[in-house]
C-alpha positions as CSV (number, residue, x, y, z in Angstrom):
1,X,-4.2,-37.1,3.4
2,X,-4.6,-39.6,6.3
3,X,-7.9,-37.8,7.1
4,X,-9.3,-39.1,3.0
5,X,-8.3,-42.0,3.5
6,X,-9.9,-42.6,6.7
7,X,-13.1,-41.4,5.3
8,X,-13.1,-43.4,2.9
9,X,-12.2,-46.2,4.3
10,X,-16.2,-47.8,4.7
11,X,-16.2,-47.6,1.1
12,X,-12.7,-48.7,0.0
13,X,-12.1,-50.8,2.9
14,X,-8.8,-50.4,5.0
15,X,-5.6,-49.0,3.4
16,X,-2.5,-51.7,3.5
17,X,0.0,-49.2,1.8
18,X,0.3,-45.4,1.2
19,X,2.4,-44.0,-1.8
20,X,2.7,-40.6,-2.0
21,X,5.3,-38.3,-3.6
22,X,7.7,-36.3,-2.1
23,X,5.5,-33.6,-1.5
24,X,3.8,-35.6,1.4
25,X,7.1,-36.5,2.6
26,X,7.8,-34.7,6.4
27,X,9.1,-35.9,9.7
28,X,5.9,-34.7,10.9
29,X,4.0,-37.1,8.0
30,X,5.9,-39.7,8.8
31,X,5.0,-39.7,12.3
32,X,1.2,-39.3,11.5
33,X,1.4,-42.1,9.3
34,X,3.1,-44.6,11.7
35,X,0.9,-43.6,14.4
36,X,-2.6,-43.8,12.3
37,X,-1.6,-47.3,11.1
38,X,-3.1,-48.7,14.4
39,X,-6.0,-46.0,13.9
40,X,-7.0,-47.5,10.1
């Protein structure tokens, strides 16, 4: 999911908050997501 967003971030512009169900919901995730906050 981070990898979408960051492509389409030219065209959306930068993401301020994710929602996502539980489906997306992983230690692993939530690492990823805390760590590509600097990256968006």
């Amino acid at each position: 999911m981070l990898k979408v967003l960051q492509e389409q971030q030219a065209k959306l512009g930068t993401a301020t908050t994710l929602v996502a169900d539980t489906g997306y919901c992983s230690e692993n995730n939530v690492n990823a997501c805390e760590v590509a906050r600097s990256c968006l």
